[in-house]
Phi, psi and omega in degrees: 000354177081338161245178177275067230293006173291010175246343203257162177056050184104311185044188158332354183255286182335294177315304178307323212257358170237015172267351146310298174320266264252004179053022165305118187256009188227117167204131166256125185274121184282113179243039202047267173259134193283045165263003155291335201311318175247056147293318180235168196231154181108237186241135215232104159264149162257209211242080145000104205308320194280339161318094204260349210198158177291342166287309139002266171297328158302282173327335170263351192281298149049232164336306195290039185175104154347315175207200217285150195225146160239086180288144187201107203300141165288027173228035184261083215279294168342319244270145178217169189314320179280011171234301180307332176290314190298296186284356152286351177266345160332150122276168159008083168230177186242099150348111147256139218262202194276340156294011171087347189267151176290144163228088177309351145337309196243031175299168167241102182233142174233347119245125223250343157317311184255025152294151218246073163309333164301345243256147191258328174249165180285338170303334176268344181307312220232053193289304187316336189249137171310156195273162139230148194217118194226106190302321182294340194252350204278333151317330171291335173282011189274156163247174203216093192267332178203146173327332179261046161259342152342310189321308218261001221254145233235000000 
């Protein structure tokens, strides 16, 4: 996309300030390499050297952490505090957005048993889970992979 998207619209900080509105009290930034780190502000992991692939670092961060996680990509732009509150009322689920599309980025796991540790992609990490779909919300779930997905960025 030509820019870093973890800056535009707000970036990562916006996304930290509305898991707050929603009373999340632990959120961690995946910040890739770690010369990134201090880029964000709060609690900053970077990316594990033996992490080769994106499925890797999901699957190992995960691990790191003790109770129910909400992912959530810096390029979930849409995303506002009333989708985060929703996917806090979950089990195990995947969002799908108004296109209909799964967006596993933005899983919800409360049990880590039906995650696909096999899984070769993140769609397969998180084959096991169910979808959820909430037509008033599914725009908050879109991710924005190229410019012409901007259109639709809310």
């Amino acid at each position: 996309m030509g820019e870093d998207k973890s800056q535009m619209f707000g970036g990562v900080n916006r996304i930290i300030k509305q898991c707050k509105l929603s009373s999340v009290t632990r959120i961690i930034t995946l910040c890739g390499d770690k010369s990134r780190m201090k880029m964000f502000d709060g609690e900053v992991w970077p990316d594990p050297e033996f992490c080769n692939s994106l499925v890797e670092l999901v699957a190992w961060s995960i691990n790191q952490i003790d109770d129910d996680v909400i992912l959530i990509p810096c390029d979930a732009f849409n995303l506002q505090s009333t989708g985060i509150d929703a996917l806090i009322q979950q089990g195990n689920c995947v969002p799908v957005d108004q296109q209909q599309q799964r967006q596993p980025l933005m899983a919800r796991i409360t049990n880590r048993s039906l995650i696909n540790w096999d899984g070769g992609t993140i769609n397969q990490l998180f084959s096991r889970f169910s979808n959820y779909q909430n037509s008033d919300l599914a725009s908050q779930f879109a991710n924005f992979n190229q410019n012409s997905d901007l259109s639709s960025h809310q």
